[in-house]
N, CA, C and O atoms as a DFTB+ gen file, in Angstrom:
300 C
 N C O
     1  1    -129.611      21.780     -89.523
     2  2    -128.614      21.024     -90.260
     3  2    -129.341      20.121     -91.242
     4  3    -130.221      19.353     -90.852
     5  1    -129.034      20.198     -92.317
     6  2    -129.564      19.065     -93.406
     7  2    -128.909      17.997     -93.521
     8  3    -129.222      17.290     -94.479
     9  1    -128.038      17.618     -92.808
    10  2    -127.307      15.799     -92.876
    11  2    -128.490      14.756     -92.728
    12  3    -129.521      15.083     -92.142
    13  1    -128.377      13.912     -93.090
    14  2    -129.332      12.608     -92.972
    15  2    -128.958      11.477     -92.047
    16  3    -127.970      10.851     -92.430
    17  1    -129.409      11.138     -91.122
    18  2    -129.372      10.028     -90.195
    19  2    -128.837       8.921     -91.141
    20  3    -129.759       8.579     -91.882
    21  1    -127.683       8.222     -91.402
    22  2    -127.977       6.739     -91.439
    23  2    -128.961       5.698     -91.451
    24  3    -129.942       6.204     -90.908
    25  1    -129.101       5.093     -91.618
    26  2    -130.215       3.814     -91.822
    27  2    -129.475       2.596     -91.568
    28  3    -128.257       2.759     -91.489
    29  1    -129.981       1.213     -91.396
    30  2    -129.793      -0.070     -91.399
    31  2    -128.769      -0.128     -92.008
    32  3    -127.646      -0.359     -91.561
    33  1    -129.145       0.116     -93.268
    34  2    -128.349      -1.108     -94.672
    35  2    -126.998       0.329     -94.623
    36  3    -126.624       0.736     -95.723
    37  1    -126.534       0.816     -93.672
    38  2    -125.355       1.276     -94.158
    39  2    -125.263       2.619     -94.794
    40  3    -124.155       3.107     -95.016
    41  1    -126.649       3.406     -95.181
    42  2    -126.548       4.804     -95.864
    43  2    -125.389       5.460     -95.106
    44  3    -125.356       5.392     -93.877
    45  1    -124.375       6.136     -95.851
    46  2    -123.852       7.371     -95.548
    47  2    -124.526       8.974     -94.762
    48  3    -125.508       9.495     -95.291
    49  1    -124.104       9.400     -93.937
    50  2    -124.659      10.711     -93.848
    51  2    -124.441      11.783     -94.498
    52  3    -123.353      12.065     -95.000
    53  1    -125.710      12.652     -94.560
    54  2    -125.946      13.691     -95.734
    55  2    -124.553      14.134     -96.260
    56  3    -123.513      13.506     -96.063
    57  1    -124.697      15.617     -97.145
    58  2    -123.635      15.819     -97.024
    59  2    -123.366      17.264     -96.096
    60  3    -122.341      17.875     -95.794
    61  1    -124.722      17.462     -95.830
    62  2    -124.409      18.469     -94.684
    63  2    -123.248      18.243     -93.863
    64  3    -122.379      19.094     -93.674
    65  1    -123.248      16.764     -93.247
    66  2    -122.097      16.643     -92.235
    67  2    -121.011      16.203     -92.765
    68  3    -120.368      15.522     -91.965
    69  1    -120.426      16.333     -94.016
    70  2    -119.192      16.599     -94.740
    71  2    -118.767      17.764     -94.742
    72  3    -117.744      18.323     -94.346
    73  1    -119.981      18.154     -95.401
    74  2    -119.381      19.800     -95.226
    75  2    -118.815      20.681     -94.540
    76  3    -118.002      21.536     -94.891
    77  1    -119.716      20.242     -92.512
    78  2    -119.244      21.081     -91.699
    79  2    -117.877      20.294     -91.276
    80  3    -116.978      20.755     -90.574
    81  1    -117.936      18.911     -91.908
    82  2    -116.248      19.108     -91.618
    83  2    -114.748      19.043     -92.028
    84  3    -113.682      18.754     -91.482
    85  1    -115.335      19.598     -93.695
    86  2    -114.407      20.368     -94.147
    87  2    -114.218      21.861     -94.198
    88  3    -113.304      22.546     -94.655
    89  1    -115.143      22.111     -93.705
    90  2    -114.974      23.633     -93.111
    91  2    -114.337      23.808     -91.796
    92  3    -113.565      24.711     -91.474
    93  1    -114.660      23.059     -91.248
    94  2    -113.672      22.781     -89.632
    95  2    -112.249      22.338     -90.039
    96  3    -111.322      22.987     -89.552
    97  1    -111.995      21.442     -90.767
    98  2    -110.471      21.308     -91.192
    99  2    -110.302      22.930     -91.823
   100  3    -109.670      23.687     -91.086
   101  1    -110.755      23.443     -92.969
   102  2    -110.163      24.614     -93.306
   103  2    -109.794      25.584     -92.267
   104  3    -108.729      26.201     -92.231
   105  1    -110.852      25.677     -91.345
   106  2    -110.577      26.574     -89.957
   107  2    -109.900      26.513     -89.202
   108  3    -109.651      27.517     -88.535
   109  1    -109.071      24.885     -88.866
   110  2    -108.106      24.277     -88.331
   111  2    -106.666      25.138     -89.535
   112  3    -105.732      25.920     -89.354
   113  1    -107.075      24.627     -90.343
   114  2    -105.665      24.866     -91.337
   115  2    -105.088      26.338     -91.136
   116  3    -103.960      26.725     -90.829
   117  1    -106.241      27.002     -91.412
   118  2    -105.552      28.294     -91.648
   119  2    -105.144      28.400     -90.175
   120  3    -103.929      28.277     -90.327
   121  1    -105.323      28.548     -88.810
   122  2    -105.311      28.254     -87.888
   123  2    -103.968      28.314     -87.488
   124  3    -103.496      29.237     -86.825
   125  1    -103.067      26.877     -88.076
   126  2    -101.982      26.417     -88.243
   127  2    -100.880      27.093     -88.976
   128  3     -99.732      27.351     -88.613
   129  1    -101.706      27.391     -90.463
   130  2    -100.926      28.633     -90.876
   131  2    -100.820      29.651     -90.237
   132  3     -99.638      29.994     -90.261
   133  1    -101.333      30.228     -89.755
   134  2    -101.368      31.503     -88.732
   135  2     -99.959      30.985     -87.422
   136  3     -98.847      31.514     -87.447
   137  1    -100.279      30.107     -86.595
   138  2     -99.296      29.808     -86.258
   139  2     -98.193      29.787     -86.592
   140  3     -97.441      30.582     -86.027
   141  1     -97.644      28.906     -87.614
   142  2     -96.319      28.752     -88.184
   143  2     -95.782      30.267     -88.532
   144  3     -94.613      30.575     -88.296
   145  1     -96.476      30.951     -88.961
   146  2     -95.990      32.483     -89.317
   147  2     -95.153      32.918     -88.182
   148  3     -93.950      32.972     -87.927
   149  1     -96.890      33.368     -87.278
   150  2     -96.357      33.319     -85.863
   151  2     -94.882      32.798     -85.350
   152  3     -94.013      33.628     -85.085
   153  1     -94.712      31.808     -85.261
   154  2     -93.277      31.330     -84.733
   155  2     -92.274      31.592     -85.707
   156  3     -91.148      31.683     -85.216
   157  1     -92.361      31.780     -87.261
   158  2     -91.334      32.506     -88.177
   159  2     -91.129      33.619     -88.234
   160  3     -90.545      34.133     -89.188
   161  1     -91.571      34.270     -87.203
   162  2     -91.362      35.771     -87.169
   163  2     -91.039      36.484     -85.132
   164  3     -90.943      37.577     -84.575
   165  1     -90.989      35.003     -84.742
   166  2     -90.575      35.223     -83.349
   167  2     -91.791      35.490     -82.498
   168  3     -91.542      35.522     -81.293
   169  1     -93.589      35.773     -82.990
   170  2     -94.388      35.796     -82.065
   171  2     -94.616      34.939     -81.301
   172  3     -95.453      34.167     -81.770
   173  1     -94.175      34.578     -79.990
   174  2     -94.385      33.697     -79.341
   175  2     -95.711      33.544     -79.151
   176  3     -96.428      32.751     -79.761
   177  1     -96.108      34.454     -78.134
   178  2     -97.492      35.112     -78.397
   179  2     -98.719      34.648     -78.512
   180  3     -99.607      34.119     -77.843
   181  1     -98.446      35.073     -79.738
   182  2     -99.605      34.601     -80.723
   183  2     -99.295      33.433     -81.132
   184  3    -100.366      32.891     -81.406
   185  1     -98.151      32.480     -81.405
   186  2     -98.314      31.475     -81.167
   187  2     -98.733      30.173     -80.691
   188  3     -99.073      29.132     -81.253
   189  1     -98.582      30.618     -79.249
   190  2     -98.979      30.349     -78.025
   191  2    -100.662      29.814     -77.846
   192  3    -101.398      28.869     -77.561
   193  1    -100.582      31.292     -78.275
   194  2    -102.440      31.891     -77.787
   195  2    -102.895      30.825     -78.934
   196  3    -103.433      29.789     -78.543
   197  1    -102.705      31.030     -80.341
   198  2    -103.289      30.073     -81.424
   199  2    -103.106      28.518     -80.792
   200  3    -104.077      27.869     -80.401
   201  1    -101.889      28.076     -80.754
   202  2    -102.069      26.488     -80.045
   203  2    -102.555      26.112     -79.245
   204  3    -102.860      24.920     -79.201
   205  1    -102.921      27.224     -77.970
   206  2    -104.358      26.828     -77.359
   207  2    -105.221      26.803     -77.532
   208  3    -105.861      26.090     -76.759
   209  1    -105.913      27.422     -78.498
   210  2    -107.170      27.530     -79.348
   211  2    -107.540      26.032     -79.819
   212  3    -108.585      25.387     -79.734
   213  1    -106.091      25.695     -80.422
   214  2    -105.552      24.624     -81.505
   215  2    -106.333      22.595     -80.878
   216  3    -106.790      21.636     -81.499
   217  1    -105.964      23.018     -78.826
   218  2    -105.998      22.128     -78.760
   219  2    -107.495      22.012     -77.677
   220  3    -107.967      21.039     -77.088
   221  1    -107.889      23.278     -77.738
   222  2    -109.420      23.141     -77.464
   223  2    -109.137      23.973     -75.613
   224  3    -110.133      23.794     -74.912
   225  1    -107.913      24.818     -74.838
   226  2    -107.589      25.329     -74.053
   227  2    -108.573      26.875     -74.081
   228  3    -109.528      27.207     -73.379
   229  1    -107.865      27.597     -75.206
   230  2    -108.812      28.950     -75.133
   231  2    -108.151      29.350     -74.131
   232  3    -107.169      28.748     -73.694
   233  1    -109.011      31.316     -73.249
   234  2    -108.079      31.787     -72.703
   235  2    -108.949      32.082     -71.446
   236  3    -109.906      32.844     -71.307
   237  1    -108.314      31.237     -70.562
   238  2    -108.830      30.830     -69.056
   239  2    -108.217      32.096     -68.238
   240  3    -107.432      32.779     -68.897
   241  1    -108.418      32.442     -67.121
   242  2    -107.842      33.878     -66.758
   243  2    -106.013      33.173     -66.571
   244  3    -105.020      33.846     -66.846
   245  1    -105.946      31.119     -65.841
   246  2    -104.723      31.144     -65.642
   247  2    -103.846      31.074     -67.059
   248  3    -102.619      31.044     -67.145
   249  1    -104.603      31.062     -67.904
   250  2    -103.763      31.288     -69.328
   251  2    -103.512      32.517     -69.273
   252  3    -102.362      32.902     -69.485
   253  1    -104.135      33.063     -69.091
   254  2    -103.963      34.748     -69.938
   255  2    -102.746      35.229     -68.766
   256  3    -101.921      36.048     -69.171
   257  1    -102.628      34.752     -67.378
   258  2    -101.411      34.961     -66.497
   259  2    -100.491      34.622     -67.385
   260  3     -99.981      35.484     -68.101
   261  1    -100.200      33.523     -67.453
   262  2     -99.047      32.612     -67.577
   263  2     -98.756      33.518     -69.435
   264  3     -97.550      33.592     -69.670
   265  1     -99.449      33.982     -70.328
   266  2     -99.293      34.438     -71.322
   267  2     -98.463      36.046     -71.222
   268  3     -97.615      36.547     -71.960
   269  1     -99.192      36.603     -69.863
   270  2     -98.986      38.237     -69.812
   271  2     -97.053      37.974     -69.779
   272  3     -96.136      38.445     -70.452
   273  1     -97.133      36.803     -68.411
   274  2     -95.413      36.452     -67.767
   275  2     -94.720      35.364     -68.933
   276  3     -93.789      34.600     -68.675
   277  1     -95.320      35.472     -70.105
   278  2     -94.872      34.808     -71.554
   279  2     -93.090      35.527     -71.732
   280  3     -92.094      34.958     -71.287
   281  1     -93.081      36.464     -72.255
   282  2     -91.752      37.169     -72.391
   283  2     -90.766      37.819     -71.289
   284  3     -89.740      38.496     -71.357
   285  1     -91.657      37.231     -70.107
   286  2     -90.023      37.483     -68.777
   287  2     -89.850      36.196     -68.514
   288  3     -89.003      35.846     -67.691
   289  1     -90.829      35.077     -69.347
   290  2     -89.946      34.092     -68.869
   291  2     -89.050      33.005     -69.904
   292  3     -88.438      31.970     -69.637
   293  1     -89.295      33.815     -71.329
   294  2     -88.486      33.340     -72.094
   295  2     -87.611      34.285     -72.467
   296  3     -87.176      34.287     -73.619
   297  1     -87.173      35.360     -71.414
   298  2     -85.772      35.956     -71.590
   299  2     -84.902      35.608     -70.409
   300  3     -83.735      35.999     -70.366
C-alpha cells in the first residue's frame, strides 16, 4: 500500500488510503444497486443473499438453510 502514516503536525494520509476507499464505496454502491433491482423484480433471493454480504453476514451454512426455506416461507 502506498498511503503515508500521518505525522505530528496533522499530515493527512496518502492518497493510497482514499483511494481504497472510494473503491470500497463504489463496491458498496453497485452492491446496493444490484439489490434494489433485485427486490424490483421480486428476487427475494438475491436480495437477501446481497444484504448479507451488505452487512458483513456472508453465507454461513445457517444462512444458506434459512435462504434454501426462503420461498416456503414467504408463501
Amino acid at each position: 500500500m502506498d498511503a503515508q502514516i500521518p505525522v505530528a503536525d496533522g499530515e493527512e494520509a496518502g492518497s493510497g488510503l482514499v483511494e481504497a476507499a472510494l473503491e470500497i464505496s463504489r463496491k458498496r454502491t453497485q452492491m446496493m444497486e444490484q439489490m434494489r433491482k433485485a427486490l424490483e423484480t421480486g428476487d427475494e433471493k438475491q436480495a437477501l443473499s446481497l444484504a448479507r454480504l451488505l452487512v458483513g453476514l456472508g453465507q454461513t451454512p445457517a444462512v444458506m438453510v434459512i435462504t434454501a426455506l426462503l420461498p416456503v416461507i414467504l408463501v
